[in-house]
C-alpha positions in Angstrom: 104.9 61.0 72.7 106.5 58.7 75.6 107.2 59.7 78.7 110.5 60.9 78.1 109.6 63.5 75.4 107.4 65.1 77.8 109.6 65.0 80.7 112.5 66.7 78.7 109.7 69.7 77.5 108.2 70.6 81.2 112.1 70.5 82.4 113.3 72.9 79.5 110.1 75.2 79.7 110.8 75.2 83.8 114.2 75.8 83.0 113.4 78.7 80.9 110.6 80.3 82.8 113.2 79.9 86.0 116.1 81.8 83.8 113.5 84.6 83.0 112.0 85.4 86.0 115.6 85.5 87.7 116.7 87.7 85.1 114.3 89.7 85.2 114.0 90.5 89.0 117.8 91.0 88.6 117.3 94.4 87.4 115.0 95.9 90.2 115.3 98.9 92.1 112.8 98.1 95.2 112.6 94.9 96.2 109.4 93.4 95.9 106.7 93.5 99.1 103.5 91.7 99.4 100.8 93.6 101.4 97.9 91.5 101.9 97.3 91.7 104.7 95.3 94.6 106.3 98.2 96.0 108.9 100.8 95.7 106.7 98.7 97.7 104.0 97.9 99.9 106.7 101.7 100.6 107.7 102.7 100.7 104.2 100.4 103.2 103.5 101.1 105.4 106.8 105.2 105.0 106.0 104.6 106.3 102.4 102.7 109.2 103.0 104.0 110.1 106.3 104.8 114.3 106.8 102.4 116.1 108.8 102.3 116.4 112.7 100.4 118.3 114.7 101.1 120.6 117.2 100.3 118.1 120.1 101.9 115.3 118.8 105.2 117.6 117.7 105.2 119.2 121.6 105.2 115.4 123.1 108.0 114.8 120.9 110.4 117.8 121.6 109.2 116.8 125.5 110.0 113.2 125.2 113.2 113.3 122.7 111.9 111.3 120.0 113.6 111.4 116.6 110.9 112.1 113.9 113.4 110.7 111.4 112.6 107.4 113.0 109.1 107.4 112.5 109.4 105.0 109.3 110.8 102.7 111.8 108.6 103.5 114.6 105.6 102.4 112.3 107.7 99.0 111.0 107.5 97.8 114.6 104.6 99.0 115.4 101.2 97.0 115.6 97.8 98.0 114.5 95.0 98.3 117.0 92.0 97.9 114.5 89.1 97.1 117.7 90.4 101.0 118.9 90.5 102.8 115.2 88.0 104.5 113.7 88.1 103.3 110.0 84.6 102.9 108.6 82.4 105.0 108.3 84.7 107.9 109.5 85.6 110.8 107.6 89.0 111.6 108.3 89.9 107.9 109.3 92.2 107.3 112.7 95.0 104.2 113.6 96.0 103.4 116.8 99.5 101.8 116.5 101.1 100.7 119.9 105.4 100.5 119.3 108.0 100.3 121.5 109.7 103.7 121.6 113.6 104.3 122.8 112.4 106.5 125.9 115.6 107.5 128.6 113.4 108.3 131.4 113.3 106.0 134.3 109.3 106.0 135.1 108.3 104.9 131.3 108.0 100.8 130.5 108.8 101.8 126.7 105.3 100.9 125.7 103.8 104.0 123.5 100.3 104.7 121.4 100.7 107.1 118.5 97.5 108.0 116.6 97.3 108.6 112.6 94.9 110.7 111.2 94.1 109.5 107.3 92.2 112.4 105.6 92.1 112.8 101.8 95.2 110.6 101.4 97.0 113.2 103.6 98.6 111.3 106.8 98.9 113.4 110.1 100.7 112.2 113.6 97.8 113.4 116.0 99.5 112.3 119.3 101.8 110.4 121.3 100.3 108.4 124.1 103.0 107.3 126.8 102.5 104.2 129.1 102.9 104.0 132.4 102.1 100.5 133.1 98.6 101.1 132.5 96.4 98.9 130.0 95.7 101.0 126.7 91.7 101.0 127.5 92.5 103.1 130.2 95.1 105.3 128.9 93.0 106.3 126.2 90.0 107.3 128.0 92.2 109.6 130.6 94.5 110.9 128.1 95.2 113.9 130.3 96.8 112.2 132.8 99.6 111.0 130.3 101.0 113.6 128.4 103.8 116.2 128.9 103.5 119.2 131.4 103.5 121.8 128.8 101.6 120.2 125.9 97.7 120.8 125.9 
């Protein structure tokens, strides 16, 4: 078999494999998403099975007029802080995720920590950290200082 003969196979089997693939992936509902990578699994994971808040992290966001519907969004732009998480070895697990938030008020730098609670593949919003220009080390071990008047 020359040359030619085996060109012309490998270009109609491409040719074919090409026409099935596109057909099939015509048809699909979802489009298709590759999580490898831990974060993105993580987010993934959070945005699916996202629903419970507590009563902390619902009081700071009545207090600082954040849309819950959002919070899909809120976790697509949002970064995972894996060095602050408690993920192994921890029974419920917790994410930090640091996002950019929509806030009106004047003394904010947009910059906001919410905290995920993953326990028996049930995912809770625990709290709402707001920034004021302080490093997240430091907000997170004075959380007091940063939170709403009338939240506990």
């Amino acid at each position: 078999m020359n040359f030619l003969h085996r060109f012309s196979f490998f270009l109609i089997g491409s040719l074919l494999g090409c026409f099935l693939i596109l057909f099939s992936l015509q048809f699909r509902n979802k489009p298709l998403s590759f999580n490898y990578f831990p974060e993105s699994r993580v987010k993934n994971f959070l945005i699916k099975n996202s629903g419970l808040f507590s009563s902390k992290a619902l009081c700071k966001i009545n207090c600082y007029n954040l849309d819950t519907l959002l919070l899909s969004s809120y976790i697509e732009n949002s970064v995972v802080d894996f060095k602050k998480s408690k993920i192994r070895g921890y029974n419920p697990k917790v994410y930090y995720l640091s996002v950019d938030l929509p806030i009106q008020q004047d003394n904010f730098n947009e910059k906001s920590y919410m905290v995920f609670e993953i326990s028996n593949d049930v995912v809770t919003l625990i709290d709402v950290f707001l920034n004021l220009d302080v490093p997240f080390s430091q907000v997170s071990s004075h959380p007091s200082v940063y939170h709403c008047p009338h939240c506990f």
